[in-house]
N, C-alpha and C positions, 0 to 999 in steps of 0.2 A: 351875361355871356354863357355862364356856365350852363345855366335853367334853358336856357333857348336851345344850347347844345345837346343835352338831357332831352327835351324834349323831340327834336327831329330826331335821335340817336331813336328812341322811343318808337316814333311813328313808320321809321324806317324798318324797322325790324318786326314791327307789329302794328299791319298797316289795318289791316281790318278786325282787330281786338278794339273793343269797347273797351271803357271804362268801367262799366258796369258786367260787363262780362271779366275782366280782370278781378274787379273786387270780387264778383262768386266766386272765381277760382279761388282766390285765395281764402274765402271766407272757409268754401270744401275743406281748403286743403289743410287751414288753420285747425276743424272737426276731428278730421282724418289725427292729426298731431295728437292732440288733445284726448283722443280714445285711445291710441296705442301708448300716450304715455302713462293714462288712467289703468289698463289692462296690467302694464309694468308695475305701476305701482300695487298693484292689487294682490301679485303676490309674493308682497310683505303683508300683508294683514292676515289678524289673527282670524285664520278659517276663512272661509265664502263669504260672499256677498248675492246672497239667491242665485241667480245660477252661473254667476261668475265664479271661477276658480280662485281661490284664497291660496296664501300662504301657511305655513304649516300650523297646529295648534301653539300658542304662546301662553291662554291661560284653560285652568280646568283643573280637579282633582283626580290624579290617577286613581282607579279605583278595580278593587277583582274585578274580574269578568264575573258575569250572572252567566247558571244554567239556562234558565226561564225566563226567555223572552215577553212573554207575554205583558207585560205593562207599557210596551210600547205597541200594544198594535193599533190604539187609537191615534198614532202621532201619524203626519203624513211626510217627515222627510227627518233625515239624521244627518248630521255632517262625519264627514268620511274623509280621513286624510291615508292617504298611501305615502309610502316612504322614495319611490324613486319613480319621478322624484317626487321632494316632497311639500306634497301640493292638496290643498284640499277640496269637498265639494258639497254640494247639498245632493241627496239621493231620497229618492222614492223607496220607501221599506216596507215589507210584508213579511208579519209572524206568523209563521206555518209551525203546529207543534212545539210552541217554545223556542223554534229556531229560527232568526233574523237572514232575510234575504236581502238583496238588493239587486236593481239588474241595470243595464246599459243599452239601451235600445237604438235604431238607427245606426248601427255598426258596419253596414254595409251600404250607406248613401255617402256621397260627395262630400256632402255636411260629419258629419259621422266620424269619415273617416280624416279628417282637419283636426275638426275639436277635441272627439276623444279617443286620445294620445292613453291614457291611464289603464285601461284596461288589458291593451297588449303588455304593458310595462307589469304586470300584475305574474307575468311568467317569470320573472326575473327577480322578483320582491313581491313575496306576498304578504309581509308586513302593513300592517294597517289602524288606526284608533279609530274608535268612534267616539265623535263628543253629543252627548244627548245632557239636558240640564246642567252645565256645566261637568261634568263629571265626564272622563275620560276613562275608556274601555281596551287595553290593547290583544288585537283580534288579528287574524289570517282570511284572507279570503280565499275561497274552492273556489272554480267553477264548475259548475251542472251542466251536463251538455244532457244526459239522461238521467231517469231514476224512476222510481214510482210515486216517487213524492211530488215531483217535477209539475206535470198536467195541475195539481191542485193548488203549487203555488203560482204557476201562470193564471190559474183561475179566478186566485185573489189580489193578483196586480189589475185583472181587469176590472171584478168588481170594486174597490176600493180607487182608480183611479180612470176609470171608465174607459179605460184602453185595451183594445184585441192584441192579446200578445199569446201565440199559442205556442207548439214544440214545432209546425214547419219553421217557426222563427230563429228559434234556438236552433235546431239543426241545421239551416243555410246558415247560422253566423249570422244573421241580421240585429239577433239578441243574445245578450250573456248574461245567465244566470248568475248570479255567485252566492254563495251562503258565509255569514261571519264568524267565522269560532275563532276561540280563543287560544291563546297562544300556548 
């Protein structure tokens, strides 16, 4: 009685839904679940997960900051945790003069300005670590909007990762420079 009930209840109200159009919705919709809860969980983990946002550093040795950059310029990405909040990332890096850059691109598309949330918050907390080989660096980030140095490390973001990033960029705010020093 009940099943017969249930079912005209069913067709009544969802006279021209498949079966099979009901299970993809659901199947969607079970996807959809399953990423935002996967997203959630993600920042608890120790740092990024490629280019998903991690949770804050959990292991590492803290260690001085280095003048001289230069041993990472062969590396193509460092994870970068900011403190507010605190959240971490993989970033694209370029050593200009012993000095470690990093920048944030697409700051002014649709996409851009959803995802990344961190670099506005970067006015407000410029505290920051880097974790390279386990070992942890705590650093401040500037941002560059000018300089003389500027042109030549847009230079080196292009060649090293084969992207046109020049100074119209940085000047509309499309791209943010930042440079890491330490605290």
């Amino acid at each position: 009685m009940f099943t017969s009930l249930n079912v005209n209840l069913h067709r009544e109200l969802n006279p021209t839904m498949s079966r099979g159009l009901q299970w993809f919705i659901g199947l969607v919709l079970a996807i959809f679940v399953a990423i935002a809860i996967l997203f959630y969980l993600i920042r608890f983990h120790d740092g990024p997960l490629e280019i998903l946002s991690g949770g804050p550093f959990q292991s590492g040795e803290l260690v001085e900051s280095v003048e001289d950059w230069s041993f990472l310029s062969d590396e193509l990405t460092i994870e970068l945790q900011t403190m507010l909040p605190p959240r971490s990332r993989t970033m694209w890096l370029v050593v200009s003069d012993n000095r470690i850059f990093v920048i944030s691109s697409y700051m002014n598309t649709k996409f851009g300005k959803v995802w990344k949330q961190w670099p506005h918050r970067v006015a407000e907390d410029s505290q920051a670590i880097v974790r390279v080989d386990s070992k942890l660096y705590e650093m401040r980030l500037i941002r560059h909007k000018q300089g003389d140095f500027v042109p030549q490390v847009l230079a080196k973001f292009g060649q090293k990762y084969g992207n046109k990033i020049d100074q119209t960029m940085v000047d509309s705010g499309s791209a943010w420079l930042f440079e890491l020093v330490a605290r």
